[in-house]
C-alpha positions as MATLAB code, in Angstrom:
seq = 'XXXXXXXXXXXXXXXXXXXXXXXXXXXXXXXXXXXXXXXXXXXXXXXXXXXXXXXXXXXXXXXXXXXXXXXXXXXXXXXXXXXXXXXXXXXXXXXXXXXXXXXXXXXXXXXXXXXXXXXXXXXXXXXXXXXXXXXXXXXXXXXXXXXXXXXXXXXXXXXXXXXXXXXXXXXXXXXXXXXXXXXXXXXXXXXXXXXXXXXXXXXXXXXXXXXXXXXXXXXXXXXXXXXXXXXXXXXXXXXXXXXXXXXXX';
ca = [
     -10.083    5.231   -9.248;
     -10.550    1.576   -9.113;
     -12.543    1.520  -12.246;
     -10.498    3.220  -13.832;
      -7.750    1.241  -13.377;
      -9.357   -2.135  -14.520;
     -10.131   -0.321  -17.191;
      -6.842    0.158  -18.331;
      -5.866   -3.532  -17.839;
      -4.607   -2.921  -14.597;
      -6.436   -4.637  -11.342;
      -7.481   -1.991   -8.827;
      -8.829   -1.971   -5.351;
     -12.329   -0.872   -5.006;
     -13.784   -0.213   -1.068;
     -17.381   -2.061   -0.403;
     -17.323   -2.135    2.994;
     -16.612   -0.780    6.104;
     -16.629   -2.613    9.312;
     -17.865    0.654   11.320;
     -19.334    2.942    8.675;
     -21.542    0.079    6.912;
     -21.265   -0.700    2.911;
     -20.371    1.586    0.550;
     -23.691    1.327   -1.129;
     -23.035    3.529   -4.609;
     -20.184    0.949   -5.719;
     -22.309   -1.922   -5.535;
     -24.390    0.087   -8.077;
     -20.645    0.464  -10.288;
     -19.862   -3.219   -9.893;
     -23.199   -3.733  -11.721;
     -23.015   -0.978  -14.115;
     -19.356   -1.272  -15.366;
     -17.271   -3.736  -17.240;
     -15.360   -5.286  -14.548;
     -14.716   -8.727  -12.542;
     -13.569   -9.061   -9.141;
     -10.651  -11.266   -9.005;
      -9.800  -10.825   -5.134;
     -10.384   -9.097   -2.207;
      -8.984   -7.915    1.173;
      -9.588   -6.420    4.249;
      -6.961   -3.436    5.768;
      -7.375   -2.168    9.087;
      -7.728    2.006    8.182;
      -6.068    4.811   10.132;
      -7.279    8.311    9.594;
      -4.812   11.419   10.258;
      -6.114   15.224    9.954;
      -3.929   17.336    7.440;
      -3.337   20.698    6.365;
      -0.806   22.842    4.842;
       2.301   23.706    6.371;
       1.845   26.040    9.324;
      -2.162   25.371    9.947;
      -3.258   24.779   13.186;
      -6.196   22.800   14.281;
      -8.208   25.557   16.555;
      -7.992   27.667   12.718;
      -9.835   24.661   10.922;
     -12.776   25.607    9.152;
     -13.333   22.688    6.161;
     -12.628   19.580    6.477;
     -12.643   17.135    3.249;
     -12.535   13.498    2.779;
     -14.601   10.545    1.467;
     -18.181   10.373    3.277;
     -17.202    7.141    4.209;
     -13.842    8.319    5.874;
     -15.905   10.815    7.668;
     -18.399    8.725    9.545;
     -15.505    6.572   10.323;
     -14.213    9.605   12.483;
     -17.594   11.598   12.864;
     -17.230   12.117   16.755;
     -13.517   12.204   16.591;
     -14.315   15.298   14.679;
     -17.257   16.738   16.763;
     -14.764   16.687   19.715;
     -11.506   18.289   18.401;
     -13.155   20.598   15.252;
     -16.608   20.535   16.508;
     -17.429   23.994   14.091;
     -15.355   22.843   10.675;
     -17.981   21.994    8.029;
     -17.417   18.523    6.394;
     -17.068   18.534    2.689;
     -17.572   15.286    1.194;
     -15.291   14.073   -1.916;
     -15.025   11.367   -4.619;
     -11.645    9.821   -2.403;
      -9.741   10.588    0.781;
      -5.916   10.996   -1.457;
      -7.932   13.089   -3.465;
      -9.210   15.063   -0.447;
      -5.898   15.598    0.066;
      -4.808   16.815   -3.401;
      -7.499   19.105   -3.267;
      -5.905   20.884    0.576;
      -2.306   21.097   -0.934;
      -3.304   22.557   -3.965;
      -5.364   25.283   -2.372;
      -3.236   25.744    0.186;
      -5.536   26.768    2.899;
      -4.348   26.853    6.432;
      -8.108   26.986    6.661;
      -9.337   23.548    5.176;
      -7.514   20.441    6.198;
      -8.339   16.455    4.767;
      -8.768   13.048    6.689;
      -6.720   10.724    4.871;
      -3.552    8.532    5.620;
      -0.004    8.516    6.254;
       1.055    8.152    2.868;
      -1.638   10.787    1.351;
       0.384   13.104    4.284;
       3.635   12.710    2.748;
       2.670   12.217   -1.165;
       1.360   15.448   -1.080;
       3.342   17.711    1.292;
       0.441   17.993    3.884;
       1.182   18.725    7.539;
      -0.262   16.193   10.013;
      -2.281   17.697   12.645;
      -3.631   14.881   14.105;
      -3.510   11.056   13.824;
      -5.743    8.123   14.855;
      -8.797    9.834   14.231;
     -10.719    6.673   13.357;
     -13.603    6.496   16.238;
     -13.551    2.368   16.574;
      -9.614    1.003   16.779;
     -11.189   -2.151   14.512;
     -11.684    0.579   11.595;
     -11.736   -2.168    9.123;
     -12.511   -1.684    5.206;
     -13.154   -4.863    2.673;
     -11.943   -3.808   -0.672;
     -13.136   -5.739   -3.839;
     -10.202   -6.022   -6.691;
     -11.354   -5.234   -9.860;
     -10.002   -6.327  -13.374;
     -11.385   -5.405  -16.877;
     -14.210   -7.907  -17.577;
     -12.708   -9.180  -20.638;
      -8.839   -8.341  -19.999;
      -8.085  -11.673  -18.835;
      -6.721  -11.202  -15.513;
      -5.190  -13.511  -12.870;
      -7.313  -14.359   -9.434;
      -5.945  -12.676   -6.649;
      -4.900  -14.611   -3.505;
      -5.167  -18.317   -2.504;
      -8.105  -18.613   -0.200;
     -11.038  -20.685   -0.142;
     -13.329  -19.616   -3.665;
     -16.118  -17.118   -3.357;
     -18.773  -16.199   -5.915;
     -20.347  -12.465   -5.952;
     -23.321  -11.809   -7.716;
     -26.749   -9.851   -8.362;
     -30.458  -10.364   -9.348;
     -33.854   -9.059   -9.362;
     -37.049  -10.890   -7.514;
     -39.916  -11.245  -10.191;
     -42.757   -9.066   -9.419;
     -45.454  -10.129   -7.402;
     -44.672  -13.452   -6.213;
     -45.001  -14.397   -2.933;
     -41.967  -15.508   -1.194;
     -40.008  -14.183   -4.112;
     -37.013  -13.251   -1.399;
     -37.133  -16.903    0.485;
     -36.952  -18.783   -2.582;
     -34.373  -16.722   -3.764;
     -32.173  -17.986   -0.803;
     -33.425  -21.363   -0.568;
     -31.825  -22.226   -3.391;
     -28.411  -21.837   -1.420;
     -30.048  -23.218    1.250;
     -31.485  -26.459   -0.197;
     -27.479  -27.342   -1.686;
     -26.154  -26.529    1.633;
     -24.173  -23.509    0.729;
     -23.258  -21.133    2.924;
     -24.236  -17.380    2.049;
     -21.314  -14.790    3.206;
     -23.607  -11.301    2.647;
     -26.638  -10.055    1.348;
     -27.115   -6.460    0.597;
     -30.009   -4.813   -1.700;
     -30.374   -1.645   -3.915;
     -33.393    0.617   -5.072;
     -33.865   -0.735   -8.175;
     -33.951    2.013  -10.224;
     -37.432    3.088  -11.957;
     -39.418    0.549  -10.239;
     -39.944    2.130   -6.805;
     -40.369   -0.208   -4.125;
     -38.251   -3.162   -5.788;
     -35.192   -3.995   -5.232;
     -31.885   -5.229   -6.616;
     -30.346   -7.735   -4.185;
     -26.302   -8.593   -4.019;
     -25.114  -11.812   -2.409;
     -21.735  -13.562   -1.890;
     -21.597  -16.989   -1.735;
     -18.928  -19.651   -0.564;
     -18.169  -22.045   -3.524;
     -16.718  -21.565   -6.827;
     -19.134  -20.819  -10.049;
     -17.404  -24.176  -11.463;
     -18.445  -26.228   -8.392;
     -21.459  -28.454   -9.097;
     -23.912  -27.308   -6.102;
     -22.909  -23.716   -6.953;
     -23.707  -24.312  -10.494;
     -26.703  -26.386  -10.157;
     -27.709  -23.361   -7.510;
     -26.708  -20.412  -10.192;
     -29.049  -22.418  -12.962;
     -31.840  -22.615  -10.412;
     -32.030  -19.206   -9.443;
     -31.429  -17.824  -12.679;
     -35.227  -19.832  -13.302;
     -36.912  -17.933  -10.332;
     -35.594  -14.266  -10.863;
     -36.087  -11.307  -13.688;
     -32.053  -10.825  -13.980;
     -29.391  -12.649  -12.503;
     -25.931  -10.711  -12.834;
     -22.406  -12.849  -11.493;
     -20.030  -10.033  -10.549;
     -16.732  -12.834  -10.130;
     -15.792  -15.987   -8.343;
     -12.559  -15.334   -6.765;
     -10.545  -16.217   -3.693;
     -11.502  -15.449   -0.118;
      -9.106  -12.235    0.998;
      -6.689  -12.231    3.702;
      -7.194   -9.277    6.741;
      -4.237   -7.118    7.247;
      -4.039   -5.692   10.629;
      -2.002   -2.522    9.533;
      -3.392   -0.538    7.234;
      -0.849   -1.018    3.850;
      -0.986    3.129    3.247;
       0.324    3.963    6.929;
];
């Protein structure tokens, strides 16, 4: 949804991580692949409810549907209270929901939130299903690479980006990071992907603190780009505030 929403000149809030669950590893491969910048970020504290149509009742649940991400974040919640529903796993958790008022199943309910609940008609059978009380999620916000967009928020500047080790060089990965290291910059994440073809390689994501604009970022950016097959920034944006309530409760 968040793609397609920077695609239409509009920014849109993309999920990368979840405090509990891990990263959402797939969208790092989108950030890559599409045309889009992250111009902010944020982190919401996410509470799950179980829904169904009108008149379902949880003992008569059979499917449940939601994001794969939204069900590991309540996976024993789940084995306790509808330990034989089958999980279905879906694209979103409001669409999830979309899907369980459409069909109208007293059978098959949705993990989503509050707002999904009421935006679609959905009985709530159950709330809080989130198995760690700090369920939080960072989301990324995404703008159309070339649509001009503002930065988001007012926080100390980040920089996001990707590249590929060259092949067979020894210390490939430390060098990589030394480059931070040796400017005294302080790395915020590091996360790899399969890179795709070349099995055993890898295609490694890092935030930074700093702004691309910043001299020891810059002079770090130009260093690494010497040292690696493909270097890739994804945006330089402002640090994200954490909101203790989740914004779609």
């Amino acid at each position: 949804m968040a793609l397609r929403v920077a695609f239409q000149g509009e920014p849109g809030a993309f999920s990368i991580e979840n405090a509990v669950y891990g990263s959402v590893r797939v969208n790092y491969d989108h950030l890559r692949t599409h045309t889009v910048t992250i111009v902010g970020e944020l982190q919401l504290r996410i509470h799950h409810c179980l829904m169904a149509p009108d008149g379902a009742l949880i003992d008569d649940v059979e499917v449940v549907r939601s994001h794969q991400q939204a069900l590991g974040q309540c996976r024993d919640w789940l084995r306790a209270h509808v330990p034989n529903a089958t999980p279905e796993a879906t694209p979103d958790t409001a669409g999830a929901a979309r899907a369980v008022a459409a069909a109208g199943d007293a059978t098959t309910a949705a993990v989503a939130s509050h707002r999904a609940a009421e935006r679609y008609d959905l009985q709530i059978l159950a709330d809080g299903l989130q198995d760690d009380a700090q369920n939080f999620t960072r989301f990324l916000v995404l703008a159309a690479e070339d649509g001009g967009a503002a930065l988001i928020g007012d926080g100390a500047p980040k920089t996001s980006l990707a590249f590929v080790l060259q092949e067979n060089v020894p210390g490939a990965l430390f060098k990589s990071l030394a480059v931070f290291a040796l400017r005294e910059l302080d790395l915020a994440k590091i996360e790899s992907r399969p890179l795709v073809g070349h099995p055993g390689r890898y295609r490694f994501y890092l935030d930074v603190h700093g702004a691309v604009g910043d001299e020891p970022v810059a002079r770090a950016l130009d260093h690494l780009r010497e040292i690696t097959m493909e270097l890739q920034v994804l945006g330089a944006y402002p640090q994200g505030d954490t909101y203790p309530d989740d914004l779609e409760g």
